[in-house]
Predicted model as a PDB file, atoms N, CA, C, CB and O in Angstrom, pLDDT in the B-factor column:
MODEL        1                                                                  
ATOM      1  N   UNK A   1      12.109 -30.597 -70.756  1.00 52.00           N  
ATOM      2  CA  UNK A   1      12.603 -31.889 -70.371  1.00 52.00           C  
ATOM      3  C   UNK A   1      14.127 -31.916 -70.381  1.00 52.00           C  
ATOM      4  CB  UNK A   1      12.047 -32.953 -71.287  1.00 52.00           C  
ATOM      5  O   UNK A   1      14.823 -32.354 -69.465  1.00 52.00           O  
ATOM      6  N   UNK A   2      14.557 -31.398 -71.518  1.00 73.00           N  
ATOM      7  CA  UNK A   2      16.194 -31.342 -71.363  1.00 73.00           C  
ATOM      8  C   UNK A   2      16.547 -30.007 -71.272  1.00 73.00           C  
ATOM      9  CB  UNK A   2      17.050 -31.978 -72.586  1.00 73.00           C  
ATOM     10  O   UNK A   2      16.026 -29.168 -72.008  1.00 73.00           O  
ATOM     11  N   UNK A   3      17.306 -29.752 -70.516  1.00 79.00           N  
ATOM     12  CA  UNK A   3      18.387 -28.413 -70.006  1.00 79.00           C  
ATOM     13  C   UNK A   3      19.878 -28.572 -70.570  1.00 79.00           C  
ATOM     14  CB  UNK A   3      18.588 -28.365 -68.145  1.00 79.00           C  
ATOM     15  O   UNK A   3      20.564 -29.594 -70.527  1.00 79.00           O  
ATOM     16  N   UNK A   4      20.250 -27.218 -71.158  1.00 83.00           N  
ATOM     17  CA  UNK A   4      21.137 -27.411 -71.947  1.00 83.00           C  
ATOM     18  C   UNK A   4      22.273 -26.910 -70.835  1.00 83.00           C  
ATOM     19  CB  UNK A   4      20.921 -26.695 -73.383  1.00 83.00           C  
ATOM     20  O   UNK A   4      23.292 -26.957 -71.524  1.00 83.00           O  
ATOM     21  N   UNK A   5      22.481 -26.685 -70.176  1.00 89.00           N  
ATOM     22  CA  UNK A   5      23.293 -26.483 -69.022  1.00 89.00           C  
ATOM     23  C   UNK A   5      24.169 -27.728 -68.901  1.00 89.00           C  
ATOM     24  CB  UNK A   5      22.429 -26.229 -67.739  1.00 89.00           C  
ATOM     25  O   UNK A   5      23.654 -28.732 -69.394  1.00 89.00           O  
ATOM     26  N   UNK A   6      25.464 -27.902 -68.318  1.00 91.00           N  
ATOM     27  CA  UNK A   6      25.698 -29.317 -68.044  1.00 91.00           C  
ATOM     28  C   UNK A   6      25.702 -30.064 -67.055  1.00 91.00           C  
ATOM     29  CB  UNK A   6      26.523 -29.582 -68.325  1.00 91.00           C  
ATOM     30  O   UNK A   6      25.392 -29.644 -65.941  1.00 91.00           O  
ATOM     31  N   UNK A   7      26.062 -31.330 -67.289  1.00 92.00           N  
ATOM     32  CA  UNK A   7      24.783 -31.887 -65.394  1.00 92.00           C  
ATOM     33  C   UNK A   7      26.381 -32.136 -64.914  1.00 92.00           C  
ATOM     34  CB  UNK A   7      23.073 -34.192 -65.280  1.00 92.00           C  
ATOM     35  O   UNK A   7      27.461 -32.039 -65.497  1.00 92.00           O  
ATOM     36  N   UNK A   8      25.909 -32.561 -63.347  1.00 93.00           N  
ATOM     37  CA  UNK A   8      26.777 -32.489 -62.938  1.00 93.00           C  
ATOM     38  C   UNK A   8      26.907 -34.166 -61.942  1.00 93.00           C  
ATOM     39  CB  UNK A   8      26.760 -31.068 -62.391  1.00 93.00           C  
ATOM     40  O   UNK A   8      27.982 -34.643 -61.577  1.00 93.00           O  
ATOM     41  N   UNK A   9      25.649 -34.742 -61.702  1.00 94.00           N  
ATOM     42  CA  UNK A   9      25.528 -36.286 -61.321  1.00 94.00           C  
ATOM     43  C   UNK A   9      25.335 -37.076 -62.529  1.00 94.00           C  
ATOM     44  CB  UNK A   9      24.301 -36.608 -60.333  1.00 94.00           C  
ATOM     45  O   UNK A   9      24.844 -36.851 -63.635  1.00 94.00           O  
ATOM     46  N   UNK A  10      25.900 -38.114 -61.937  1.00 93.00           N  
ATOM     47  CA  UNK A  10      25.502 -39.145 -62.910  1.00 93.00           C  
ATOM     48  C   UNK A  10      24.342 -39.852 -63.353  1.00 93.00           C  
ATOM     49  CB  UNK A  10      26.038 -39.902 -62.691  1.00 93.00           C  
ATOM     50  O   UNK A  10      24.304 -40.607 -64.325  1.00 93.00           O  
ATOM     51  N   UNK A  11      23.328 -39.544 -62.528  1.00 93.00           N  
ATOM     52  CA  UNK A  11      22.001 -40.216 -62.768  1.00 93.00           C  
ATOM     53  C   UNK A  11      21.725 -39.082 -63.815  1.00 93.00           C  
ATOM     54  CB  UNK A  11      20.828 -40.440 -61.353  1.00 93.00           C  
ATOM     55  O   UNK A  11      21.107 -39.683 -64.694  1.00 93.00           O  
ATOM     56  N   UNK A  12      21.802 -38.223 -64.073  1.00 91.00           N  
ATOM     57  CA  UNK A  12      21.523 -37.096 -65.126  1.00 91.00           C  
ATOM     58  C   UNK A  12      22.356 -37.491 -66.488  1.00 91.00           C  
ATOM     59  CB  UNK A  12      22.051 -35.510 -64.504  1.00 91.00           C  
ATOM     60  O   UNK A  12      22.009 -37.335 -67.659  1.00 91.00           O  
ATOM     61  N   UNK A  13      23.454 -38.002 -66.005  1.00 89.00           N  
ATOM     62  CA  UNK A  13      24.040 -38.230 -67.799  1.00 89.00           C  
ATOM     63  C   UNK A  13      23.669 -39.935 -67.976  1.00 89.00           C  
ATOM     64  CB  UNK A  13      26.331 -37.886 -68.091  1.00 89.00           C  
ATOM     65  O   UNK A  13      24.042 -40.864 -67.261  1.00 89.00           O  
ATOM     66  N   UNK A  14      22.760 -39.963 -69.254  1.00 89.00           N  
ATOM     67  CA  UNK A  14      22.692 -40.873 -70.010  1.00 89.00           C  
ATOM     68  C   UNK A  14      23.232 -41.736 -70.792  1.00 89.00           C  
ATOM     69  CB  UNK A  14      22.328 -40.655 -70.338  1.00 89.00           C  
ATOM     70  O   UNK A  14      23.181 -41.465 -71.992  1.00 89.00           O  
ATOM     71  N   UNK A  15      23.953 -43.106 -70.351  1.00 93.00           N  
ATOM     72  CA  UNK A  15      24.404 -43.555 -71.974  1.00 93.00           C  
ATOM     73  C   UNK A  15      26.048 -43.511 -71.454  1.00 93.00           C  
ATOM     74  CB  UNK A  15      23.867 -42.143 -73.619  1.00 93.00           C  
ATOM     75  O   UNK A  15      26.932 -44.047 -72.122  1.00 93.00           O  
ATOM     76  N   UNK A  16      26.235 -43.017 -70.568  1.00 95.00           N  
ATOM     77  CA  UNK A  16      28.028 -42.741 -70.477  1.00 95.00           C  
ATOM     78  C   UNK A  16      28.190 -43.535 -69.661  1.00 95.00           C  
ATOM     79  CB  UNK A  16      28.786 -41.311 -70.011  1.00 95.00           C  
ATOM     80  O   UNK A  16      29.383 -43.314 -69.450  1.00 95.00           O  
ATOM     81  N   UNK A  17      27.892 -44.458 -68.885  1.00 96.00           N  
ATOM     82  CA  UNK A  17      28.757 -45.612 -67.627  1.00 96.00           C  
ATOM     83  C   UNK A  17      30.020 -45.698 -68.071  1.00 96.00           C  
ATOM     84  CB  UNK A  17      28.205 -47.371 -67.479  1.00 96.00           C  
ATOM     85  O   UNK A  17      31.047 -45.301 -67.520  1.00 96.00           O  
ATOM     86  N   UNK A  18      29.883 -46.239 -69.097  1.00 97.00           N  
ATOM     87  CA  UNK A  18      31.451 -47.174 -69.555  1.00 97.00           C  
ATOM     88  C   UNK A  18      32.216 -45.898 -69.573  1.00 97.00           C  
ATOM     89  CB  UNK A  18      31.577 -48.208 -71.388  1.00 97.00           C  
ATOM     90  O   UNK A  18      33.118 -45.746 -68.749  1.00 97.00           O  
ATOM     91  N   UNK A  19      31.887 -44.793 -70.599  1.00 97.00           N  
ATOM     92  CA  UNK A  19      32.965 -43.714 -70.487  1.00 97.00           C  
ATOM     93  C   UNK A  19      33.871 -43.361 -69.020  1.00 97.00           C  
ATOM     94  CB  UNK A  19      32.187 -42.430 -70.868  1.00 97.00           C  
ATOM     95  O   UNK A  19      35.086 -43.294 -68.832  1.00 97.00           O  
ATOM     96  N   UNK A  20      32.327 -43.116 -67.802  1.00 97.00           N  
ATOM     97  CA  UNK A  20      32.832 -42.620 -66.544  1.00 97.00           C  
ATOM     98  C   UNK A  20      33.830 -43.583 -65.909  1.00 97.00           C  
ATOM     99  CB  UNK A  20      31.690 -42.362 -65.600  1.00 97.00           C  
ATOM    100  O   UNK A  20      34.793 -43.225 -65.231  1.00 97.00           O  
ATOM    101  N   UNK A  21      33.489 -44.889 -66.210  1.00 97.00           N  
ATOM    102  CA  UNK A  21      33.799 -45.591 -65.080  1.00 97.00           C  
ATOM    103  C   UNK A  21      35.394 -45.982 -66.262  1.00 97.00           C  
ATOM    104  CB  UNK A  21      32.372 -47.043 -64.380  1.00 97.00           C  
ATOM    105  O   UNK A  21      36.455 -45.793 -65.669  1.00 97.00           O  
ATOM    106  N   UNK A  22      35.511 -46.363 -67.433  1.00 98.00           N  
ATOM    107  CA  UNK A  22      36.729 -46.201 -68.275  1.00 98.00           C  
ATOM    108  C   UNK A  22      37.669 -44.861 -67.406  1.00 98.00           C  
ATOM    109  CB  UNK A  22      36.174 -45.755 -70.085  1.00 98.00           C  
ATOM    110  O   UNK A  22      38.571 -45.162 -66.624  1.00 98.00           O  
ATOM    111  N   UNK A  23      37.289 -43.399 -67.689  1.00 97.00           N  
ATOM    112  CA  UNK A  23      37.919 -42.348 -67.341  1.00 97.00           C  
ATOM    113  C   UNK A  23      38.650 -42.574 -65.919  1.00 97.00           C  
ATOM    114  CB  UNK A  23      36.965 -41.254 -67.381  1.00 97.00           C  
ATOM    115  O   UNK A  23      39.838 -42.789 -65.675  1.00 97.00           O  
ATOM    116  N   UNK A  24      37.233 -42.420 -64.834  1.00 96.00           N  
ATOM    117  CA  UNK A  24      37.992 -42.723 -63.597  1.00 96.00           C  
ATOM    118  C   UNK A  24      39.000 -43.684 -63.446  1.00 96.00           C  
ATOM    119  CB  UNK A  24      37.211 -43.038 -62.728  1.00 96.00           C  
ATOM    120  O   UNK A  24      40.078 -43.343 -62.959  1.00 96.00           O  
ATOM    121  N   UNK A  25      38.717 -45.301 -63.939  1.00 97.00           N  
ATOM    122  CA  UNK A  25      40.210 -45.943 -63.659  1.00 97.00           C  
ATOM    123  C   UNK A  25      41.485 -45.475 -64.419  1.00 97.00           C  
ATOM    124  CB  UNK A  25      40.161 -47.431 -63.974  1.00 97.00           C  
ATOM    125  O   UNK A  25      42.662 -45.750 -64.186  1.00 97.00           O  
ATOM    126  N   UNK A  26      41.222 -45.098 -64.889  1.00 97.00           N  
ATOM    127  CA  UNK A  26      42.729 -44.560 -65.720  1.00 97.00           C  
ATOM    128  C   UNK A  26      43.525 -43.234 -64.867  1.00 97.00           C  
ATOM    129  CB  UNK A  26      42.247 -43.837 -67.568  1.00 97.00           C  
ATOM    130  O   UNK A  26      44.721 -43.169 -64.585  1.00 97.00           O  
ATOM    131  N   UNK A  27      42.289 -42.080 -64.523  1.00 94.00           N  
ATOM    132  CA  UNK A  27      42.848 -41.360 -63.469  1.00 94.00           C  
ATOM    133  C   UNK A  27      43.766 -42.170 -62.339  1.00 94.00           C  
ATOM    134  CB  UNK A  27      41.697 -40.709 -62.834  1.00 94.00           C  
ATOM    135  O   UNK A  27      44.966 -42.135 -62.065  1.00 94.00           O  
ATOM    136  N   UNK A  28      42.639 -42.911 -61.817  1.00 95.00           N  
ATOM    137  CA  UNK A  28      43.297 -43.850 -60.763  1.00 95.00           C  
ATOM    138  C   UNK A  28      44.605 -44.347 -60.953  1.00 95.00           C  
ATOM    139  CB  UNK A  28      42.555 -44.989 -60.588  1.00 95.00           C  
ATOM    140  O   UNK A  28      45.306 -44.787 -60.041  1.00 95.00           O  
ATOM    141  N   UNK A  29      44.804 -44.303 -61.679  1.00 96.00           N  
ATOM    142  CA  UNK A  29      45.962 -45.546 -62.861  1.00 96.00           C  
ATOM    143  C   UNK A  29      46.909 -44.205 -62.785  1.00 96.00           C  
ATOM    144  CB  UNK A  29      45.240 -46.274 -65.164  1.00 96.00           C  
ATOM    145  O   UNK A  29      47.958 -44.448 -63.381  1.00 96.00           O  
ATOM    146  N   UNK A  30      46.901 -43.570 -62.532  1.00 94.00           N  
ATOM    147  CA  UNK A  30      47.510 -42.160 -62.732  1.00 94.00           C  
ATOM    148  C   UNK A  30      48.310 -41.499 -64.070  1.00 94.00           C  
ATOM    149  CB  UNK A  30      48.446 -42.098 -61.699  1.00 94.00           C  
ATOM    150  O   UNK A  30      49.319 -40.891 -64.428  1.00 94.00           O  
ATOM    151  N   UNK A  31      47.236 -42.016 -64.449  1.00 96.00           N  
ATOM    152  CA  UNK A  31      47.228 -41.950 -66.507  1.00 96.00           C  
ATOM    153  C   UNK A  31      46.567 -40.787 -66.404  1.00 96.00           C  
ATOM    154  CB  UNK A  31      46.182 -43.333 -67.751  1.00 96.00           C  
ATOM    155  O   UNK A  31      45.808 -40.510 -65.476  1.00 96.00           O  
ATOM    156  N   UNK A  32      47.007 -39.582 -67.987  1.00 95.00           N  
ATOM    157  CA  UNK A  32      46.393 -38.715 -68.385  1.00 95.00           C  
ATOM    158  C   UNK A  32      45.302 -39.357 -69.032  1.00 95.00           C  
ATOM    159  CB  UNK A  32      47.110 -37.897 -69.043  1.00 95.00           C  
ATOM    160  O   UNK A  32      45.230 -40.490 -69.507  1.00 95.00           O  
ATOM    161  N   UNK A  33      44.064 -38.001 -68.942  1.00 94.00           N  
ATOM    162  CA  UNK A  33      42.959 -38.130 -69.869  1.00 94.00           C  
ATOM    163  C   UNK A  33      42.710 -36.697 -70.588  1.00 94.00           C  
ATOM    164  CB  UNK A  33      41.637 -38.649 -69.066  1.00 94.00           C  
ATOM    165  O   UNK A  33      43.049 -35.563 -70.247  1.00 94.00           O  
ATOM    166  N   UNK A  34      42.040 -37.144 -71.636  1.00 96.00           N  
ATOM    167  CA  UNK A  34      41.552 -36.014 -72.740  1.00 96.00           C  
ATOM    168  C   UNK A  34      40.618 -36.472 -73.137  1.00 96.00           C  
ATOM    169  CB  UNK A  34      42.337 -35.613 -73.899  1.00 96.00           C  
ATOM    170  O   UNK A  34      40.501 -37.631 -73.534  1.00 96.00           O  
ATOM    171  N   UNK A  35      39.667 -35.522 -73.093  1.00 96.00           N  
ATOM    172  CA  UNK A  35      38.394 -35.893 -73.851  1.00 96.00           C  
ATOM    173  C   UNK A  35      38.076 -34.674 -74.806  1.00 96.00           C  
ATOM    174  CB  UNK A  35      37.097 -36.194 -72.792  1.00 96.00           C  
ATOM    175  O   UNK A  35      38.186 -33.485 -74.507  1.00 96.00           O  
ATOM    176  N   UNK A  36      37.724 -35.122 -75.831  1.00 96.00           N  
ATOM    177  CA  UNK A  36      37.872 -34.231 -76.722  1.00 96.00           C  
ATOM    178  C   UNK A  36      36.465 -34.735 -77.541  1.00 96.00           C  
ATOM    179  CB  UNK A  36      39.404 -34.254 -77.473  1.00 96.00           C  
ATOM    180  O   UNK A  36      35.835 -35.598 -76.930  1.00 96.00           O  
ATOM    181  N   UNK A  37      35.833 -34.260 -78.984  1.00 96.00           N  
ATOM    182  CA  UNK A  37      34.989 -34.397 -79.716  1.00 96.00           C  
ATOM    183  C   UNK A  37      33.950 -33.408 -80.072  1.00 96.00           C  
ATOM    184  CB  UNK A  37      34.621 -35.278 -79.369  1.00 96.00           C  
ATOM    185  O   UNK A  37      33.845 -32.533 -79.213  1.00 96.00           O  
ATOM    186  N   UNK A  38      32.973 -33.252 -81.300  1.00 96.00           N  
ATOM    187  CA  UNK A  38      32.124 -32.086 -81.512  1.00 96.00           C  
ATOM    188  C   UNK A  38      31.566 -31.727 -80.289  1.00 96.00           C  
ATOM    189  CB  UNK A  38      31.068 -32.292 -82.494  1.00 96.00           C  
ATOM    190  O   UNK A  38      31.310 -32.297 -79.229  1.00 96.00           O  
ATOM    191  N   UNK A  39      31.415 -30.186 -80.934  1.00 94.00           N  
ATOM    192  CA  UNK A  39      30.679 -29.263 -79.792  1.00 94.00           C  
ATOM    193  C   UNK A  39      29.050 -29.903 -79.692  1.00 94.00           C  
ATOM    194  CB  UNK A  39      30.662 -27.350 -80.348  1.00 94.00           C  
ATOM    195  O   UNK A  39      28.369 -30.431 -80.571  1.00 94.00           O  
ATOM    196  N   UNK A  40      28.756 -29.629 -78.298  1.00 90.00           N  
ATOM    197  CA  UNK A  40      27.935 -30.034 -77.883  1.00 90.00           C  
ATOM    198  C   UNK A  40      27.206 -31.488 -77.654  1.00 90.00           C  
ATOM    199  CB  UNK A  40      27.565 -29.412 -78.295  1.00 90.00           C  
ATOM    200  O   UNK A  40      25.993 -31.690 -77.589  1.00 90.00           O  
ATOM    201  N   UNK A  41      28.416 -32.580 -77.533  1.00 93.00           N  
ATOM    202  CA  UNK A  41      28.244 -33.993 -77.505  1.00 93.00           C  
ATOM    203  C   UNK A  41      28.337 -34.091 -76.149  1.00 93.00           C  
ATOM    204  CB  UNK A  41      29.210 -34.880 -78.309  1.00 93.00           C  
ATOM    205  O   UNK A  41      27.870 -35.152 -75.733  1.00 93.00           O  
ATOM    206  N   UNK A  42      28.900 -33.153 -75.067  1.00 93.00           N  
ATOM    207  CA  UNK A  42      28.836 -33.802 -74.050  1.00 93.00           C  
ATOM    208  C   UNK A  42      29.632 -33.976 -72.938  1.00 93.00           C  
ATOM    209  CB  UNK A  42      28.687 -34.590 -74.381  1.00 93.00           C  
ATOM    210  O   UNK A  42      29.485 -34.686 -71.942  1.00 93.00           O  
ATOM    211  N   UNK A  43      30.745 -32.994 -73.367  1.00 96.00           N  
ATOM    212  CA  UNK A  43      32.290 -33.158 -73.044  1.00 96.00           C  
ATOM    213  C   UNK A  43      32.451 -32.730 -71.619  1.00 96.00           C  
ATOM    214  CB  UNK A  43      33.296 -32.230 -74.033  1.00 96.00           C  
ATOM    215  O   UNK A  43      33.013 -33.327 -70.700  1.00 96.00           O  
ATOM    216  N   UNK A  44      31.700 -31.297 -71.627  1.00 96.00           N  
ATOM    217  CA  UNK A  44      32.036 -30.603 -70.303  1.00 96.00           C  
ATOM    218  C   UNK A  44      30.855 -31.555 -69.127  1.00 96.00           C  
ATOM    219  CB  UNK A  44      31.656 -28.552 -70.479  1.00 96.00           C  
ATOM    220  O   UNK A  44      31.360 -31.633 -68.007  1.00 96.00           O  
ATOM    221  N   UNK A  45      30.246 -31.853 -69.167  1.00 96.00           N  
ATOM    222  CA  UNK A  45      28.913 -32.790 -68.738  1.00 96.00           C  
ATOM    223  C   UNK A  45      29.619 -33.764 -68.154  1.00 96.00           C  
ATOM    224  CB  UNK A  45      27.847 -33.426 -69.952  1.00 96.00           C  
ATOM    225  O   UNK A  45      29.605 -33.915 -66.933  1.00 96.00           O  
ATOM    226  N   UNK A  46      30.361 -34.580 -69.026  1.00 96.00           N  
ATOM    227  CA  UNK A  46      31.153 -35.983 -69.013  1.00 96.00           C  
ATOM    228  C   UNK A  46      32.438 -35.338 -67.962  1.00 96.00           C  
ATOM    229  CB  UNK A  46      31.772 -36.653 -70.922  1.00 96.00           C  
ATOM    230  O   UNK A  46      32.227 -35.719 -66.811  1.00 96.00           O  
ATOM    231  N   UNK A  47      33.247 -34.780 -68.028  1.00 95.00           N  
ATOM    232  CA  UNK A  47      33.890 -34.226 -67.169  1.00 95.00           C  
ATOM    233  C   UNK A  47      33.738 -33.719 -65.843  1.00 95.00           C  
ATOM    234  CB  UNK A  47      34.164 -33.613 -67.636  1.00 95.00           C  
ATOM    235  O   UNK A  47      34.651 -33.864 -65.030  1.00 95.00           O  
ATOM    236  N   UNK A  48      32.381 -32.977 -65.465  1.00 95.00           N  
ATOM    237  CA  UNK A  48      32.147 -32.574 -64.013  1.00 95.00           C  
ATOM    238  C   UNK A  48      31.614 -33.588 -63.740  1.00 95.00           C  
ATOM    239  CB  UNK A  48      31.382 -31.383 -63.599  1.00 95.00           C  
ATOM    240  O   UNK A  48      31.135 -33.322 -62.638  1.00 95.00           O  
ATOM    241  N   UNK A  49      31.257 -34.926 -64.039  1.00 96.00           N  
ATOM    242  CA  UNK A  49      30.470 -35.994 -63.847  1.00 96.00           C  
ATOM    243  C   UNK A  49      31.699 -36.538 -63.358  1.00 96.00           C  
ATOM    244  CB  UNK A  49      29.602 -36.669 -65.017  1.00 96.00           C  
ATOM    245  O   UNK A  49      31.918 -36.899 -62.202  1.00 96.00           O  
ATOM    246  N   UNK A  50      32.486 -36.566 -64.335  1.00 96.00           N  
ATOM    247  CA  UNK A  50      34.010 -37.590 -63.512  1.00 96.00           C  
ATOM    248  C   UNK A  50      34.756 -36.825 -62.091  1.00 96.00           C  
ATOM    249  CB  UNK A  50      35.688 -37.680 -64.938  1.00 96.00           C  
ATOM    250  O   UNK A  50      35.455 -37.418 -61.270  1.00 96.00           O  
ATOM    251  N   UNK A  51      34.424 -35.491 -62.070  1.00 95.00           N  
ATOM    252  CA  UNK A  51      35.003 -35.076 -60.880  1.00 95.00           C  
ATOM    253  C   UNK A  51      34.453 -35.264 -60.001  1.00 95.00           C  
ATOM    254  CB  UNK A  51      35.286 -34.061 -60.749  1.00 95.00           C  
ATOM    255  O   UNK A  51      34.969 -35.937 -59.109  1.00 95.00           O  
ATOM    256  N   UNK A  52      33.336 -34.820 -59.887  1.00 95.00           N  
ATOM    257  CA  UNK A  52      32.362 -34.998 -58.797  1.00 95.00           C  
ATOM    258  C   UNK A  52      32.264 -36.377 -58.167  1.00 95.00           C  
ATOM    259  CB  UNK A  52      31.052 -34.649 -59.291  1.00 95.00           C  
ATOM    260  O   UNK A  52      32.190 -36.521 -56.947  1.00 95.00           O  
ATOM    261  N   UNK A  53      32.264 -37.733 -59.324  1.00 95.00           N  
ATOM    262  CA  UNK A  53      32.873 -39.093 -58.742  1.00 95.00           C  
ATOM    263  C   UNK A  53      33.942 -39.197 -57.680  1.00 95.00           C  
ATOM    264  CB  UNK A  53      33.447 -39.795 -59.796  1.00 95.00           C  
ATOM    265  O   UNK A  53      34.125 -39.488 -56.498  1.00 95.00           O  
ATOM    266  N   UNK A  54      34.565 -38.775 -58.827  1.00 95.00           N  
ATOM    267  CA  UNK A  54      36.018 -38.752 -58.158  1.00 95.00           C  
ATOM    268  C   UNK A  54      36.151 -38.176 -56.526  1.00 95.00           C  
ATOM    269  CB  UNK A  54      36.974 -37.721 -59.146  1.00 95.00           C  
ATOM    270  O   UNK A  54      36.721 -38.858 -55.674  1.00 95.00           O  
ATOM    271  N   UNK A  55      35.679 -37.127 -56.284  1.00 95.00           N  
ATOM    272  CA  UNK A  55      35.516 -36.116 -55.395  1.00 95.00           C  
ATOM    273  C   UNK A  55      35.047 -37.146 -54.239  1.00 95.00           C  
ATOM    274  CB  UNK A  55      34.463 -34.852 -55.889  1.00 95.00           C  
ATOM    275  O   UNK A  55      35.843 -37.543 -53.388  1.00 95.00           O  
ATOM    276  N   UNK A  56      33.277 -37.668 -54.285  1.00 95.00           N  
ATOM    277  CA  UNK A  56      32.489 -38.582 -53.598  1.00 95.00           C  
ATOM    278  C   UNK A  56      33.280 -39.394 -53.348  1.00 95.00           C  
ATOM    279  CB  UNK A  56      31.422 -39.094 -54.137  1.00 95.00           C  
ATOM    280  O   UNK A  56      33.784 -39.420 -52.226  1.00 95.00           O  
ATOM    281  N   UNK A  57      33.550 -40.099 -54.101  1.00 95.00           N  
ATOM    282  CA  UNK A  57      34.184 -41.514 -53.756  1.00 95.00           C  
ATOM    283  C   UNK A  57      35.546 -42.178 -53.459  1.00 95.00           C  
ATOM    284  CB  UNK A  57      33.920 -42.122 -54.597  1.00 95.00           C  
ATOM    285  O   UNK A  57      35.716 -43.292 -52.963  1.00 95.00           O  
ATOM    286  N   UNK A  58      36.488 -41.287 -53.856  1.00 93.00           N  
ATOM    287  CA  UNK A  58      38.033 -41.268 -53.802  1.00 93.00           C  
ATOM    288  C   UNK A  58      38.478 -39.743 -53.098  1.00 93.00           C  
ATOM    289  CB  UNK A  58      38.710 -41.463 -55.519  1.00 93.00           C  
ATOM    290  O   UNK A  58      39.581 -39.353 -53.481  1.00 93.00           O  
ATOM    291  N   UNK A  59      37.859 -38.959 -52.254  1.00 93.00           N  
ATOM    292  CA  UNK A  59      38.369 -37.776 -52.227  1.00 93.00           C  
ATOM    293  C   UNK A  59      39.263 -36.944 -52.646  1.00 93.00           C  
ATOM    294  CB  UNK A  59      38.477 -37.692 -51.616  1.00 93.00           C  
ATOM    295  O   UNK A  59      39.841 -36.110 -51.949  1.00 93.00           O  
ATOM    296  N   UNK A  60      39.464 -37.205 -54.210  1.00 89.00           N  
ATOM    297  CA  UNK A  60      39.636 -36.174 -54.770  1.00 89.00           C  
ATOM    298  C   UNK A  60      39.682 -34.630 -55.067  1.00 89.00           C  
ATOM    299  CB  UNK A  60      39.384 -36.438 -55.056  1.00 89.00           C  
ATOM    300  O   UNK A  60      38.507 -34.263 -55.103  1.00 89.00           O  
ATOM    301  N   UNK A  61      40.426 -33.681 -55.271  1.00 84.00           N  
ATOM    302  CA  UNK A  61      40.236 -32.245 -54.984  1.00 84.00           C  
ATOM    303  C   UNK A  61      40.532 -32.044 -56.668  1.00 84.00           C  
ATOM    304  CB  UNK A  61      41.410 -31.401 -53.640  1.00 84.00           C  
ATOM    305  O   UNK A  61      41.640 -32.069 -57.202  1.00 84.00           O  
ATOM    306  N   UNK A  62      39.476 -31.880 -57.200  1.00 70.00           N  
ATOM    307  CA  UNK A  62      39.968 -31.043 -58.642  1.00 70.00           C  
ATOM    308  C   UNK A  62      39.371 -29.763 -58.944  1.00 70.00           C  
ATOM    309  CB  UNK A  62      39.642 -31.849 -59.956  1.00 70.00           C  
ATOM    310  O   UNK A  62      38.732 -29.025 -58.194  1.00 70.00           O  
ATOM    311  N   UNK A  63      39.633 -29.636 -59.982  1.00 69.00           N  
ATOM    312  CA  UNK A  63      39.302 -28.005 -60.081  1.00 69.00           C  
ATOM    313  C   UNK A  63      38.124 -27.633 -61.080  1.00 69.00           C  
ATOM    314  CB  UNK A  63      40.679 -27.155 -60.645  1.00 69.00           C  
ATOM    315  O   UNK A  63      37.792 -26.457 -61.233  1.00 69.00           O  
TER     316      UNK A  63                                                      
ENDMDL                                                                          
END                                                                             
């Protein structure tokens, strides 16, 4: 049921709206972000989730 791999849409990450949608406006805002916290909470997950937004919806190019 769960794959420890990290997802990469948002219908796959659980529980994070506010994070994604917090992160992206601040990008927007052309504010730094850091996300940081224990291993395996979620970080790298939460991150290709914000690019891939970003990417879709603002054409964004990140890396």
């Amino acid at each position: 049921m769960f794959d420890l791999h990290p997802k990469e849409d948002r219908k796959e990450l659980f529980g994070r709206d506010k994070e994604i949608d917090y992160a992206i406006s601040q990008l927007l805002s052309k504010n730094w972000l850091t996300i940081g916290g224990q291993r395996e909470i979620g970080k790298t997950s939460l991150m290709k989730v914000i690019i891939n937004e970003m990417k879709k919806n603002y054409g964004f190019k990140g890396i």
